[in-house]
C-alpha positions as a LaTeX table, in Angstrom:
\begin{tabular}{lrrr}
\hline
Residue & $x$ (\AA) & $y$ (\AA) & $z$ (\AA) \\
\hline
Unk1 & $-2.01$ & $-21.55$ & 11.85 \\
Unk2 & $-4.27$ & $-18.56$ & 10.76 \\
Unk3 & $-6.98$ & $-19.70$ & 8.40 \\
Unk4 & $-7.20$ & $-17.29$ & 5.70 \\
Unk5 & $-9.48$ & $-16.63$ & 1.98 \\
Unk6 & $-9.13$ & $-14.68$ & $-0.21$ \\
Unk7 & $-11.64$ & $-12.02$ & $-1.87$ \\
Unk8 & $-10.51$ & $-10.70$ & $-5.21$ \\
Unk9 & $-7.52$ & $-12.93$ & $-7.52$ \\
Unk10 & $-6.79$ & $-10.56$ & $-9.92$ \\
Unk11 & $-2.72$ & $-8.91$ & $-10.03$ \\
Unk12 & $-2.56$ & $-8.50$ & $-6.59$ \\
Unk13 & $-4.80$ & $-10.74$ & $-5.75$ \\
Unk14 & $-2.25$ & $-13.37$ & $-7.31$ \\
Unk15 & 0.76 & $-11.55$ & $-5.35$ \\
Unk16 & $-1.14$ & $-12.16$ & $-1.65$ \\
Unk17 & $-1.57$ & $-15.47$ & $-2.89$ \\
Unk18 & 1.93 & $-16.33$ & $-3.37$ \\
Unk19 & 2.85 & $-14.86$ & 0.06 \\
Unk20 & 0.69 & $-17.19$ & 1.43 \\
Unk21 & 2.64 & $-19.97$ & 0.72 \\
Unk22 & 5.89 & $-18.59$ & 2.08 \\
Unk23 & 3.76 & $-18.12$ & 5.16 \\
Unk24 & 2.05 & $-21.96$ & 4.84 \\
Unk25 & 6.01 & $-23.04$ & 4.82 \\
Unk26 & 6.47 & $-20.93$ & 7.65 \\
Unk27 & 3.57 & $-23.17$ & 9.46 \\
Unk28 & 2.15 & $-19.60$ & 10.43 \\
Unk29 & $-1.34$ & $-19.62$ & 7.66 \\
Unk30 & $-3.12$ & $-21.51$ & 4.93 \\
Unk31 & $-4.97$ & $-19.95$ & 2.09 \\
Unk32 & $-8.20$ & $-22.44$ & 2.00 \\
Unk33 & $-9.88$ & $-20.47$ & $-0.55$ \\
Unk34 & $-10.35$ & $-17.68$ & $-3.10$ \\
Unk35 & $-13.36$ & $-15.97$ & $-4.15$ \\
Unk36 & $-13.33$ & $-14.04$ & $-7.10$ \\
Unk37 & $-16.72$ & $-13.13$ & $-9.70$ \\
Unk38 & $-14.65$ & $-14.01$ & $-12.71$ \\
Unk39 & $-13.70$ & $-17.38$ & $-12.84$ \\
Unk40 & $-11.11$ & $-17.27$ & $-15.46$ \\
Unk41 & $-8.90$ & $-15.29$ & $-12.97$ \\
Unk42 & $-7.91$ & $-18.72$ & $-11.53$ \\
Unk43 & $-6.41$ & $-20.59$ & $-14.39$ \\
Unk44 & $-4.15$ & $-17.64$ & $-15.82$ \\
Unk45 & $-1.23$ & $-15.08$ & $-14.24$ \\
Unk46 & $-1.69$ & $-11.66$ & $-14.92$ \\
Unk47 & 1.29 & $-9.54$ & $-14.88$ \\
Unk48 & 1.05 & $-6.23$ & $-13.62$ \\
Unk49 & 3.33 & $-3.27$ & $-13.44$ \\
Unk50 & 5.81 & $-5.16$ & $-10.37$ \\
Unk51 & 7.70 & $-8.11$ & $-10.63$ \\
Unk52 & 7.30 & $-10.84$ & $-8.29$ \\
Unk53 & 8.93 & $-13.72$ & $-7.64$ \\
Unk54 & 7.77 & $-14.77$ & $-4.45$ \\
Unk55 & 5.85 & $-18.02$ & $-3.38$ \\
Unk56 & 6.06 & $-21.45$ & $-5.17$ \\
Unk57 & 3.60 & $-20.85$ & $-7.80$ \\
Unk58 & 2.22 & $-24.51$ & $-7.05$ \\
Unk59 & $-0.61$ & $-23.11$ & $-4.73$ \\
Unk60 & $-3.39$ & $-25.18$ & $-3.56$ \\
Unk61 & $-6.90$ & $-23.84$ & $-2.37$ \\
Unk62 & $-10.68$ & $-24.31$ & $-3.18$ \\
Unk63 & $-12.00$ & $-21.56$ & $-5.72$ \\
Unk64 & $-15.56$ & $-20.05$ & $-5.57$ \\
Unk65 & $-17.54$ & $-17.08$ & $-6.82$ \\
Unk66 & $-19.79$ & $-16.55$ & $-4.41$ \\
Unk67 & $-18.41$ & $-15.05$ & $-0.80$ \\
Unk68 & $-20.64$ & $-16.11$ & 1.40 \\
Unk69 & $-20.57$ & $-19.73$ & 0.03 \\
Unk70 & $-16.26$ & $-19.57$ & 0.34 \\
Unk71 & $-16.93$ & $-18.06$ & 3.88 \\
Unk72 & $-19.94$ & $-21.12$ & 4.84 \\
Unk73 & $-17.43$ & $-23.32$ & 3.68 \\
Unk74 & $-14.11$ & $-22.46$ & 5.21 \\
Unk75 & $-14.53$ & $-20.53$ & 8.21 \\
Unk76 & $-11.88$ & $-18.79$ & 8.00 \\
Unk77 & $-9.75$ & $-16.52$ & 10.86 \\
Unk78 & $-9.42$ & $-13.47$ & 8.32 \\
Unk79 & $-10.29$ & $-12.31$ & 5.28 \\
Unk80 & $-7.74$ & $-10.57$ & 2.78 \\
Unk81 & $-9.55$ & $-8.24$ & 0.56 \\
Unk82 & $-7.94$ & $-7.43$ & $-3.05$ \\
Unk83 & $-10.53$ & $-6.23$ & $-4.97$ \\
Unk84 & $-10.95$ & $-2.68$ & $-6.68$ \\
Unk85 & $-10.57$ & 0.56 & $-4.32$ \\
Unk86 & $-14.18$ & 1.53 & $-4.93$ \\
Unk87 & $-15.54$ & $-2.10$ & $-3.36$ \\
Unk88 & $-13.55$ & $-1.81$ & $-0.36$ \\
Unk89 & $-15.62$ & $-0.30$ & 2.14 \\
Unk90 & $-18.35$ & $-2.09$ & 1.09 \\
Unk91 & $-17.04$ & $-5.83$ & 1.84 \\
Unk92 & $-14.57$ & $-4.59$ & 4.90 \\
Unk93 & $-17.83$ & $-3.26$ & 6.58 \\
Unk94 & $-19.79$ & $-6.61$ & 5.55 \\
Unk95 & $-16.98$ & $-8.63$ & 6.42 \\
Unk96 & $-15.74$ & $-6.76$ & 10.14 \\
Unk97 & $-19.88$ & $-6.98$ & 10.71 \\
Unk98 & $-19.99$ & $-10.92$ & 10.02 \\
Unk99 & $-16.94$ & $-11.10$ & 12.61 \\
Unk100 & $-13.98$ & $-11.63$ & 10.58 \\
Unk101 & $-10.21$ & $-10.03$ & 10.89 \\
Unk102 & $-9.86$ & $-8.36$ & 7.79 \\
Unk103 & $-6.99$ & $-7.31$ & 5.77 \\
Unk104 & $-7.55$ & $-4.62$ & 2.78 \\
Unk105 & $-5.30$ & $-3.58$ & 0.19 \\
Unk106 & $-4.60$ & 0.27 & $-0.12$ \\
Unk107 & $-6.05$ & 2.49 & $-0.48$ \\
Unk108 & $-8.60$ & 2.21 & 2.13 \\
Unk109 & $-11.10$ & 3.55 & 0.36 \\
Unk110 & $-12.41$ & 6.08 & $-2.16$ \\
Unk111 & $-12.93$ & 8.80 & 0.60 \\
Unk112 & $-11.98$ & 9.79 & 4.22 \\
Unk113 & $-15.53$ & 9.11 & 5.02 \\
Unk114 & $-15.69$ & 5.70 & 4.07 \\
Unk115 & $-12.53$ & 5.05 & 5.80 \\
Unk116 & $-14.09$ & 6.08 & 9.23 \\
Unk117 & $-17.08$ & 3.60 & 8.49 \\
Unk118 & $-14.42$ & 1.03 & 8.30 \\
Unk119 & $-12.73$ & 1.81 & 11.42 \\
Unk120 & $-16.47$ & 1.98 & 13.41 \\
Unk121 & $-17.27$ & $-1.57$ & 11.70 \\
Unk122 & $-13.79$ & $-2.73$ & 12.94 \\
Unk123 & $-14.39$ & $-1.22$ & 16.68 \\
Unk124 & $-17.38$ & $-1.86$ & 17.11 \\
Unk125 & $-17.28$ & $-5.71$ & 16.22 \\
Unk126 & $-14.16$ & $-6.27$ & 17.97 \\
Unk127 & $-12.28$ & $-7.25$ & 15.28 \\
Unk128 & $-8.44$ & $-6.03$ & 13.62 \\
Unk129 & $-8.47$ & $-4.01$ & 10.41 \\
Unk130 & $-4.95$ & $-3.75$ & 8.83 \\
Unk131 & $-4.42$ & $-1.84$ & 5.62 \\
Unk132 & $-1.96$ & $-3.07$ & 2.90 \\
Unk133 & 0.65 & $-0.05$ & 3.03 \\
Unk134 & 3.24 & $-2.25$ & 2.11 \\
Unk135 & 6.20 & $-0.06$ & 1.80 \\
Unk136 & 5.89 & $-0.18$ & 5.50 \\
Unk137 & 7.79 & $-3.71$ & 5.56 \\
Unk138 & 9.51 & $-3.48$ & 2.17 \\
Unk139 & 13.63 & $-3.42$ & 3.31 \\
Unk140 & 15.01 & $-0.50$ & 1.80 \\
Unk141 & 11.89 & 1.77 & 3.57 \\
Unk142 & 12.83 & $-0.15$ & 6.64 \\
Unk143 & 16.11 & 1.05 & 6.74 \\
Unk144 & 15.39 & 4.14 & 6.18 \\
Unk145 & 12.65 & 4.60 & 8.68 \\
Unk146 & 15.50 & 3.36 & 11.00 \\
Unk147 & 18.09 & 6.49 & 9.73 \\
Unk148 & 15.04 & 8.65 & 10.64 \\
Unk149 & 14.14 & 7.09 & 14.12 \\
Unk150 & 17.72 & 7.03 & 15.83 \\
Unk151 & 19.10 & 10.08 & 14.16 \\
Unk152 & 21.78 & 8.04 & 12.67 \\
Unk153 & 22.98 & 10.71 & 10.50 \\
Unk154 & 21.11 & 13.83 & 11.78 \\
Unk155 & 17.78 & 15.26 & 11.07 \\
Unk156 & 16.45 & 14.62 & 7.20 \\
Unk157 & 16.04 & 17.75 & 5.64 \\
Unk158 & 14.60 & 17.06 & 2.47 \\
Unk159 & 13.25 & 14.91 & 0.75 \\
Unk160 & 12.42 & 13.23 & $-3.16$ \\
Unk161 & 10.09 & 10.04 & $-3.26$ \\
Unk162 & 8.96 & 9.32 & $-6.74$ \\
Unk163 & 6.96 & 6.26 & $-8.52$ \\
Unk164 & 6.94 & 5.69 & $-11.89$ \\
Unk165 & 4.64 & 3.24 & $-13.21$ \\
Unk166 & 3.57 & 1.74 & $-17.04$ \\
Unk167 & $-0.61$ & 3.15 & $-17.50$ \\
Unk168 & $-2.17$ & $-0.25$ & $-15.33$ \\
Unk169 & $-4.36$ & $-1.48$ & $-17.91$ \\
Unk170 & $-4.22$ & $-4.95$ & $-17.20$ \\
Unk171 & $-7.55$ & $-5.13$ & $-14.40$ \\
Unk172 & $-10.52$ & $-5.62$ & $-14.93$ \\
Unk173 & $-13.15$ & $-3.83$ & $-17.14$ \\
Unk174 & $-9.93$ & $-1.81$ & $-17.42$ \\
Unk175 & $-11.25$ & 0.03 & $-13.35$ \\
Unk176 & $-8.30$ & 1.65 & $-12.76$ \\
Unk177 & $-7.98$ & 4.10 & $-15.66$ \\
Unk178 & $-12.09$ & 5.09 & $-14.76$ \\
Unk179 & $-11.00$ & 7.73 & $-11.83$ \\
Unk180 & $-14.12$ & 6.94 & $-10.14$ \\
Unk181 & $-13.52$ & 3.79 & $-9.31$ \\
Unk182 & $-9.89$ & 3.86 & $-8.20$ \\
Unk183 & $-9.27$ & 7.63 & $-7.77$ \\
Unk184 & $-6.58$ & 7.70 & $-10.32$ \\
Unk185 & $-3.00$ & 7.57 & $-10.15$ \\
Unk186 & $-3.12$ & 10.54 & $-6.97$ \\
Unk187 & $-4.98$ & 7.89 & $-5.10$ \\
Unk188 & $-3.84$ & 4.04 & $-6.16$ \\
Unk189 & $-0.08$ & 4.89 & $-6.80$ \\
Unk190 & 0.97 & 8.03 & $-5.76$ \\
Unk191 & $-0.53$ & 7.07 & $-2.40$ \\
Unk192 & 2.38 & 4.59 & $-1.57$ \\
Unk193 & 4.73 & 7.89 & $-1.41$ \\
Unk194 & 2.41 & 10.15 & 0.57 \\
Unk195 & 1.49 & 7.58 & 3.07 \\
Unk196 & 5.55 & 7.00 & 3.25 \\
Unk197 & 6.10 & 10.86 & 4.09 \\
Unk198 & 3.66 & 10.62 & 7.12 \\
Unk199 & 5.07 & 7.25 & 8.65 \\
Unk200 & 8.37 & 8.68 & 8.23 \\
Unk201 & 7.55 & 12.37 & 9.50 \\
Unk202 & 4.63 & 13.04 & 10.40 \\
Unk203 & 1.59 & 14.99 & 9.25 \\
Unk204 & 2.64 & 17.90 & 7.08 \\
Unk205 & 1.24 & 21.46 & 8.13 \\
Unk206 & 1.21 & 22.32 & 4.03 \\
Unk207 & 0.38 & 21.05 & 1.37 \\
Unk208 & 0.04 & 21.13 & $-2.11$ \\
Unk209 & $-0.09$ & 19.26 & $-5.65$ \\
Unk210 & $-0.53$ & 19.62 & $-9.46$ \\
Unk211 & $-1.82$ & 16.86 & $-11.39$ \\
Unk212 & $-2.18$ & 16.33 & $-15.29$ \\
Unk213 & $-4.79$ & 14.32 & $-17.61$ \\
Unk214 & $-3.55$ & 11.38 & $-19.33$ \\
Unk215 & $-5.34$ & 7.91 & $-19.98$ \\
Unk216 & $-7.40$ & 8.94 & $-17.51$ \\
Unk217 & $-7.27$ & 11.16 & $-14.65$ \\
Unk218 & $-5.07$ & 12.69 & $-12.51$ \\
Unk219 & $-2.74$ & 9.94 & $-14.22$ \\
Unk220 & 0.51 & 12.40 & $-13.17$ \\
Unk221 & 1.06 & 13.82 & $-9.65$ \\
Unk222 & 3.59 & 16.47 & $-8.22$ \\
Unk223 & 2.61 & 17.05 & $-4.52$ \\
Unk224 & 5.02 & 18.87 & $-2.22$ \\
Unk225 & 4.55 & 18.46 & 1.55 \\
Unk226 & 5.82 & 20.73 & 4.07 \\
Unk227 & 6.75 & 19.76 & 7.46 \\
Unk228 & 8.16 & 21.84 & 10.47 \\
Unk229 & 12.02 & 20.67 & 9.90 \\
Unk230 & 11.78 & 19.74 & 6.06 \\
Unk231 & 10.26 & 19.84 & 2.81 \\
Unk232 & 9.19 & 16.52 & 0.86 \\
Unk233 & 8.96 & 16.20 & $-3.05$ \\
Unk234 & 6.74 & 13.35 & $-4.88$ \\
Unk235 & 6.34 & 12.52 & $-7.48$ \\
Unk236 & 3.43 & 9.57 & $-8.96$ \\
Unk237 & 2.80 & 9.13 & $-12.73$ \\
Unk238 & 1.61 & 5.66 & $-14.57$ \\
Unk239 & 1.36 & 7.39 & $-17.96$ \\
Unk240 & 4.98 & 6.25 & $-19.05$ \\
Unk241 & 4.02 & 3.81 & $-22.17$ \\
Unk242 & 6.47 & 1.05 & $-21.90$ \\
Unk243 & 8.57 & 2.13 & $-19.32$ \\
Unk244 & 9.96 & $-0.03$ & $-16.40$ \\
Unk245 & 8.21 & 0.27 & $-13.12$ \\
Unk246 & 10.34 & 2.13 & $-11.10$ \\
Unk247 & 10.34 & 3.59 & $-6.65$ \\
Unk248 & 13.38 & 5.51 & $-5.43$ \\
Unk249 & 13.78 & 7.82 & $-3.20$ \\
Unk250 & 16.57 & 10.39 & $-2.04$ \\
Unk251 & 16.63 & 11.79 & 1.84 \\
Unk252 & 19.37 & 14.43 & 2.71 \\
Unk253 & 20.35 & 14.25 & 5.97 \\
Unk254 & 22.63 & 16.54 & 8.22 \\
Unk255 & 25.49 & 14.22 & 7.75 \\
Unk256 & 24.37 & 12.13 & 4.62 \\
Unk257 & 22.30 & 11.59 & 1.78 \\
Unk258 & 21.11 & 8.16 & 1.18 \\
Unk259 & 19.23 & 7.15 & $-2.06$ \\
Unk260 & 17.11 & 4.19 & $-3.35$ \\
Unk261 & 16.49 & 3.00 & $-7.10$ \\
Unk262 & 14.53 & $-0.48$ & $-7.37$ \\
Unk263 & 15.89 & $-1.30$ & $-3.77$ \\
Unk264 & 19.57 & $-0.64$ & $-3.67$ \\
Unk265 & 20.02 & 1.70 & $-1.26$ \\
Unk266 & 23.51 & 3.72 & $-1.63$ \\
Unk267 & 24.54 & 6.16 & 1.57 \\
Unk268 & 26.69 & 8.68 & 0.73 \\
Unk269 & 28.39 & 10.49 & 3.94 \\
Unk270 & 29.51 & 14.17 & 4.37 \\
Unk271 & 32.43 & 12.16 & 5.83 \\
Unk272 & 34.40 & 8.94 & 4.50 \\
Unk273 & 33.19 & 6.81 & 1.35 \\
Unk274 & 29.91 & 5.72 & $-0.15$ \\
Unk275 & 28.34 & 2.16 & 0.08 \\
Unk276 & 25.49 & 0.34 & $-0.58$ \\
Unk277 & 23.53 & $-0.32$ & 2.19 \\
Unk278 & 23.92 & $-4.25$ & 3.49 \\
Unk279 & 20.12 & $-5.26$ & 3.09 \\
Unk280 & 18.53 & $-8.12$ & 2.81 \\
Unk281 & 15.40 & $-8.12$ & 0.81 \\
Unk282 & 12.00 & $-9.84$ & 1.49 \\
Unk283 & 8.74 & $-10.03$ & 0.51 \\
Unk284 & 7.22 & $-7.18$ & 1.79 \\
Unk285 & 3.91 & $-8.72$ & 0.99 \\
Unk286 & 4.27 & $-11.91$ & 3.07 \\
Unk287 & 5.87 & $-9.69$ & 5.93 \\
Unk288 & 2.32 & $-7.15$ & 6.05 \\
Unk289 & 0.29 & $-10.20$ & 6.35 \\
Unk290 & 2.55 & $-12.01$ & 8.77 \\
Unk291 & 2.58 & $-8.93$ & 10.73 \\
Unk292 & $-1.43$ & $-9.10$ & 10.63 \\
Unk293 & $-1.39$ & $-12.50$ & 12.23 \\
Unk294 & 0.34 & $-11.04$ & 14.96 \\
Unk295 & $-1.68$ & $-8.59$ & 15.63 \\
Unk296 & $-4.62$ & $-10.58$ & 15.26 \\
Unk297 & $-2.98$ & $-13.25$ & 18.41 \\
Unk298 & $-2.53$ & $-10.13$ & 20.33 \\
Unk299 & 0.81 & $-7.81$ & 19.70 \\
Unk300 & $-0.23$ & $-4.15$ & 19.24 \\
Unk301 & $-0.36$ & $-2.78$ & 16.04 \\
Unk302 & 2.72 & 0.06 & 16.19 \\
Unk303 & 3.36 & 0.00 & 12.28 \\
Unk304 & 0.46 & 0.01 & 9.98 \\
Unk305 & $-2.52$ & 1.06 & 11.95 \\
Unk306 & $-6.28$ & 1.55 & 10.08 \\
Unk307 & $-5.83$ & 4.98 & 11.55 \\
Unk308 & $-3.24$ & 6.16 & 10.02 \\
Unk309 & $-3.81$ & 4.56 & 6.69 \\
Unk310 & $-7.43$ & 6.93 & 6.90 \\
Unk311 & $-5.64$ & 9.93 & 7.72 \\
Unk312 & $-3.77$ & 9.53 & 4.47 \\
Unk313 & $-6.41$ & 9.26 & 2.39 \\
Unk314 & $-7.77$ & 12.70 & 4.04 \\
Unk315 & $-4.23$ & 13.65 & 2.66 \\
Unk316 & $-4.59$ & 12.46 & $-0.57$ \\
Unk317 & $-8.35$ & 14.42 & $-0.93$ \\
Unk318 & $-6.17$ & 17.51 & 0.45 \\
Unk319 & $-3.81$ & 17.26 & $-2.62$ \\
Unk320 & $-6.48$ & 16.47 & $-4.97$ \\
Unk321 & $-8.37$ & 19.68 & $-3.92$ \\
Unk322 & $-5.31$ & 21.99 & $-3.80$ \\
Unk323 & $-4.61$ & 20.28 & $-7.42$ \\
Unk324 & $-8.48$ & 21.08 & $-8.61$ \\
Unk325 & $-7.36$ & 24.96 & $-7.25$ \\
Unk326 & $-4.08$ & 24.61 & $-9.60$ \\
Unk327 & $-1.73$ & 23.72 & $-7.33$ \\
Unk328 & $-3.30$ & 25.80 & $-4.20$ \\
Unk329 & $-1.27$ & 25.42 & $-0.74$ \\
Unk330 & $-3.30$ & 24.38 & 1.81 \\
Unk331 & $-3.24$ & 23.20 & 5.17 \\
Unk332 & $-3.62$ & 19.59 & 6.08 \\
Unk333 & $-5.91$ & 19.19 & 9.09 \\
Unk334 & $-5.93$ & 16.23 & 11.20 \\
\hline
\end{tabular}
């Protein structure tokens, strides 16, 4: 069982958490404790712009607010790191250099630069770095990384992700609406999307993006990405007051075009009827971090490298330049 803490317990923070326990059920990890500056954070929930239902909610682990006193204590296998974008290079660095596994919540980092400190730390020290790109083990991404992978209906070519998201004004000292500290909505949400494109199809040739001022900004994004065999639409925005949380997507195919609302996927064939897709949902959450573990004991990483989660934050700084040019096209070089 892979000893685990916890740095950082605020919304996501409370969603790792609760994954944990699936995984403690599973016999596969134990949360022993949770470090987080503010100690209130540990005797309330804090709902945030996704629902989840995961976990028991009757959690057990030691609290502290001091991380190298949680770390003295517990020893732990790996940290999990959910604190605010512009602290994660920072503590991943410290942590990889103290000779811990670490897992980090997206996105990586503030800049590409920092990211590449990250992966050095990890390298040199020997140790596995894991980004949370969750979408990577959500089901309804799954399935459609499969249509993409064995051709199942042809080539895609097109495609519409979009995220729609409530202004996140629940964190705290309100960091995500300061753009400095969590790059705005181009960078924290619209991120999920992007990142999505490249696992799915590689690294576009072209890109380029318009963005708009809200509560904060770059609080709406409209990026279009352009590939050798198709062009890719996405959309980000959390300045929707009141509004549901809400991820689709729509891919057309050569022979179909499959769409996703909330994580009902409906295919819709040139030939024959429409269905919804038979898929069974999980906790993407739980599934990233079990898939960490496994890496960690020794399978290779083929899903959710460090790499590739830094080469889409250079991708995200591409957009956000070509959106401080007005919307520029320019090329994405890897």
């Amino acid at each position: 069982m892979v000893k685990v803490c916890l740095l950082g317990y605020g919304g996501i923070g409370h969603v790792h958490a609760n994954g944990y326990s699936l995984l403690e059920k599973e016999g596969k990890a134990k949360l022993l404790g949770v470090c987080d500056i503010n100690p209130d954070v540990f005797t309330k929930e804090i709902a945030i712009n996704i629902s989840d239902d995961s976990g028991d909610k009757q959690l057990s682990f030691n609290t502290y607010t001091d991380l190298d006193e949680m770390l003295a204590k517990e020893q732990p296998d790996m940290v999990d790191i959910c604190l605010p974008t512009f602290l994660h290079k920072e503590k991943a660095v410290y942590l990889l250099n103290k000779g811990y596994h670490v897992f980090c919540e997206k996105p990586m980092a503030l800049t590409y630069a920092e990211t590449q400190e990250m992966l050095a730390a990890a390298k040199a020290n020997g140790k596995e770095l894991m980004i949370g790109q969750c979408l990577h083990f959500f089901s309804e991404y799954e399935y459609l990384k499969d249509l993409v992978v064995n051709g199942t209906y042809g080539k895609a070519i097109s495609a519409f992700f979009q995220r729609l998201s409530p202004p996140p004004v629940w964190a705290w000292e309100n960091w995500y609406m300061n753009s400095n500290l969590s790059g705005g909505c181009i960078q924290d949400l619209h991120i999920h999307d992007i990142d999505m494109c490249r696992y799915l199809f590689g690294n576009p040739h072209t890109v380029s993006c318009k963005t708009k001022d809200g509560f904060g900004k770059w609080d709406c994004a409209h990026s279009t990405l352009i590939f050798d065999d198709l062009h890719a639409t996405v959309i980000g925005d959390w300045s929707l007051q009141n509004a549901p949380f809400e991820p689709s997507y729509r891919v057309a195919f050569e022979k179909a075009t499959v769409i996703c609302v909330n994580g009902v996927v409906k295919v819709y064939p040139a030939e024959g009827e429409g269905f919804t897709a038979d898929i069974q949902p999980k906790d993407g959450y739980a599934a990233e971090v079990s898939y960490f573990m496994d890496v960690i004991g020794g399978a290779e990483n083929t899903k959710n490298r460090a790499d590739s989660a830094s080469l889409s934050v250079k991708l995200i700084e591409t957009l956000r330049n070509s959106a401080n040019q007005g919307g520029k096209q320019l090329p994405f070089e890897v």
